[in-house]
C-alpha positions in Angstrom: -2.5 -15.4 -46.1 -4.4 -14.0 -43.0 -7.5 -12.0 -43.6 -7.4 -8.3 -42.9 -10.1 -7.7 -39.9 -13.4 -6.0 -40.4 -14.9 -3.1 -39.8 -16.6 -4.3 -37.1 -13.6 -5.5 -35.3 -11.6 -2.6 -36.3 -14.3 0.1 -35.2 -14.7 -2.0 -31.8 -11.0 -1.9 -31.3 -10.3 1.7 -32.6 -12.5 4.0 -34.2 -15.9 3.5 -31.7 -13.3 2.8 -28.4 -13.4 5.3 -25.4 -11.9 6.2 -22.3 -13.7 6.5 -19.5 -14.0 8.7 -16.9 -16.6 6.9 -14.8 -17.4 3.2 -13.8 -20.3 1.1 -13.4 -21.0 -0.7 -10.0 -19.8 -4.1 -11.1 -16.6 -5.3 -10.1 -13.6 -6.8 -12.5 -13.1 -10.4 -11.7 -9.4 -11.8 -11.4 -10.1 -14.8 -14.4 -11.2 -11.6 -16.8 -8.0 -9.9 -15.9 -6.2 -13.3 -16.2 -7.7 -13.6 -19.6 -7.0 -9.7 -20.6 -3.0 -10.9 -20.1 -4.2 -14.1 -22.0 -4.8 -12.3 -24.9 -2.5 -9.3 -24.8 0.9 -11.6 -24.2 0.4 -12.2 -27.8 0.8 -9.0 -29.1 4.4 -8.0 -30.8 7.4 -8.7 -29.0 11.3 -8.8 -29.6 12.5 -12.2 -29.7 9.4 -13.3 -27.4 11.3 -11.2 -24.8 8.2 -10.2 -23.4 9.0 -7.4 -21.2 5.7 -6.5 -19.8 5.3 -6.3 -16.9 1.8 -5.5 -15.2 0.1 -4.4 -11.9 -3.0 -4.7 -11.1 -4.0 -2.0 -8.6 -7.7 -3.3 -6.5 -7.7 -2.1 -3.4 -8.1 1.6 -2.4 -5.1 1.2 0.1 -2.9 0.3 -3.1 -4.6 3.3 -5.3 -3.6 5.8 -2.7 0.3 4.5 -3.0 -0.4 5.9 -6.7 -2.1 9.1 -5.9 0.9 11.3 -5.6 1.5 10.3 -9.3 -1.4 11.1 -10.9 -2.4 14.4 -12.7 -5.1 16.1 -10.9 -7.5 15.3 -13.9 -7.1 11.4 -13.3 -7.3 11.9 -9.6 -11.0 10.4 -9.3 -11.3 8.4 -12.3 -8.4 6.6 -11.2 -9.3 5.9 -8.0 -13.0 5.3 -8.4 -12.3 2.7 -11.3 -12.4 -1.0 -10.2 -9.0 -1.8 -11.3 -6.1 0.3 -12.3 -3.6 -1.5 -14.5 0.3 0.0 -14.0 1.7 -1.1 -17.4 5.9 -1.6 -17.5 8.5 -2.6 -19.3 11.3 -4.9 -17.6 14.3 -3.9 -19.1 16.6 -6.9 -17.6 13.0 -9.1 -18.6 15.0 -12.6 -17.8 14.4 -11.5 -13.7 11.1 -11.6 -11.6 9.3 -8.0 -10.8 9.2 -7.3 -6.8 6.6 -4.6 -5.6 6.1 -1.5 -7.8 9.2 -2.5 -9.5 12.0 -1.0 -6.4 15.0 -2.2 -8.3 15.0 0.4 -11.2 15.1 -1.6 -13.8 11.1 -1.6 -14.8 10.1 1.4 -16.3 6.3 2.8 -15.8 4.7 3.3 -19.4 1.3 4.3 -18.7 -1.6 3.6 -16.3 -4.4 2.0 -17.6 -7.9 2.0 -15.5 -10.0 -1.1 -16.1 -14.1 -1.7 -15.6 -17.6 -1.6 -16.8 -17.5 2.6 -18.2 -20.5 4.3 -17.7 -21.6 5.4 -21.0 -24.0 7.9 -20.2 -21.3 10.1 -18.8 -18.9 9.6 -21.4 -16.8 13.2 -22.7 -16.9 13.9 -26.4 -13.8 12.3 -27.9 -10.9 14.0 -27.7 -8.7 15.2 -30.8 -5.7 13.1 -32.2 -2.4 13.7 -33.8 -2.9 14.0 -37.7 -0.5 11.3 -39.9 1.4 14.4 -40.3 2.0 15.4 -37.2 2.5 11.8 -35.9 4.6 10.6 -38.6 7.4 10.7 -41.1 7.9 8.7 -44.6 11.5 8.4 -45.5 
């Protein structure tokens, strides 16, 4: 039987984890992204499908093909950050990605900036959905 985590892992991983808004001056190496897919391609998956799909966004020539996307509020954040993770789904999983996904058939999820946060300039936390609110027990 595998042993529940602790509450240091599960307040470094959830209740103490932030999101930042701004970045440290130290840039995010390709073998630390290479080992952030390392870990996450282990994470649940249907019948090891593994649709993921991932870009990595480095340069500010590829941040500004994203610009028109993003909310006004994410505007800087996202482009100041050194890396801005696109994070898909493949939905025909079995065939490779081209760029930004142009055949339709990978879906955008959510967007995911990546780098050394700035904790001094962190926001308060923001609210969250109540069990309640979130869920249902049938």
């Amino acid at each position: 039987m595998k042993k529940a985590l602790g509450d240091d892992a599960l307040n470094e991983l959830f209740r103490e984890a932030r999101t930042h808004s701004a970045w440290l001056d130290k840039p995010v190496s390709d073998e630390i992204l290479r080992q952030l897919y390392e870990l996450m391609k282990w994470g649940p998956t249907s019948a090891n499908g593994s649709p993921a799909r991932l870009v990595f966004l480095r340069t500010p020539e590829a941040k500004e093909r994203l610009r028109p996307a993003l909310a006004p509020g994410n505007v800087e954040k996202t482009m100041t950050a050194p890396v801005t993770a696109i994070i898909a789904y493949d939905l025909l999983f079995f065939e490779k990605l081209q760029e930004f996904f142009p055949a339709g058939h990978v879906k955008s999820n959510f967007l995911c900036n990546l780098g050394y946060g700035d904790e001094l300039k962190l926001f308060p936390r923001g609210p969250r959905l109540t069990f309640n609110e979130a869920c249902t027990l049938l």
